[in-house]
N, C-alpha and C positions, 0 to 999 in steps of 0.2 A: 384593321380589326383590333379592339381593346381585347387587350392577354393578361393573365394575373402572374406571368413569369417573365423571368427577363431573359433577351435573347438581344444578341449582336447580328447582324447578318451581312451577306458578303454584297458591297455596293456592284450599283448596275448604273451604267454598263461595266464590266472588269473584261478588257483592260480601256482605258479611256483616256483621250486626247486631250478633252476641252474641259468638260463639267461631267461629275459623278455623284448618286444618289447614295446615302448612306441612310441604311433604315434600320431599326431598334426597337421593341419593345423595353418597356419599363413597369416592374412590379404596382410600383406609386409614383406619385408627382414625385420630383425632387431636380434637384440640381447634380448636372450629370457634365464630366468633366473628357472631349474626345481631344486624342492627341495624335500626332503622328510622326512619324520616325522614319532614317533612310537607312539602309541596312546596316549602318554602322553606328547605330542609334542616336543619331542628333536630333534633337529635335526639330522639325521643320515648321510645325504650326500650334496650337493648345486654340479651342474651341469650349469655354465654361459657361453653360446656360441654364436657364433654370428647364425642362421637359414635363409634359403630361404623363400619367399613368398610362400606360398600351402603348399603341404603334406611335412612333418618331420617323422624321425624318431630316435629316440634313443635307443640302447641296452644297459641295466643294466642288473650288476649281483647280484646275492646276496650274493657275496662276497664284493662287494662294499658296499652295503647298511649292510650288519654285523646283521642282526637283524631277527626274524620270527614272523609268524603270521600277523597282520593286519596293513597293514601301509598307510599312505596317500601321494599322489603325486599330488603337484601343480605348473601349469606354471603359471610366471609371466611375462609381458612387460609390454613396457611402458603404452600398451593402455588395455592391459585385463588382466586378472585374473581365474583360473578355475583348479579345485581340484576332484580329483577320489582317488580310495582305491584300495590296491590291498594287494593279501595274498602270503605270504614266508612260503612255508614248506621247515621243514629242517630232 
């Protein structure tokens, strides 16, 4: 559904083995920069795309992100900021 607010949400399935969905609302189109981190904050991957206005989604795997157990995922644009966690079994 198009939203006029921006919202991060927590992927599905949490916690995930193989492939995890990450969905987002965006105020307006823009280029939206997601990253992700292992608790000790390294970076594991950066994901910079350009998104539509409303709902987003992107699928990650975890063979991308390389890593297990508890990791942090955050969108940034120019105008927001906003951060969730999600868990990699392997």
């Amino acid at each position: 559904t198009a939203s006029a607010s921006f919202e991060l949400f927590q992927n599905k399935p949490n916690p995930f083995s193989e492939e995890t969905i990450i969905g987002f609302n965006l105020s307006e189109s823009s280029n939206a920069t997601l990253s992700f981190h292992d608790v000790n904050g390294r970076l594991l991957t950066r994901i910079n795309k350009n998104f539509n206005k409303g709902y987003n989604e992107l699928k990650v795997s975890s063979e991308e992100l390389n890593a297990q157990g508890l990791i942090y995922y955050q969108i940034n644009t120019n105008e927001h900021t906003a951060t969730k966690h999600m868990i990699i079994l392997k």
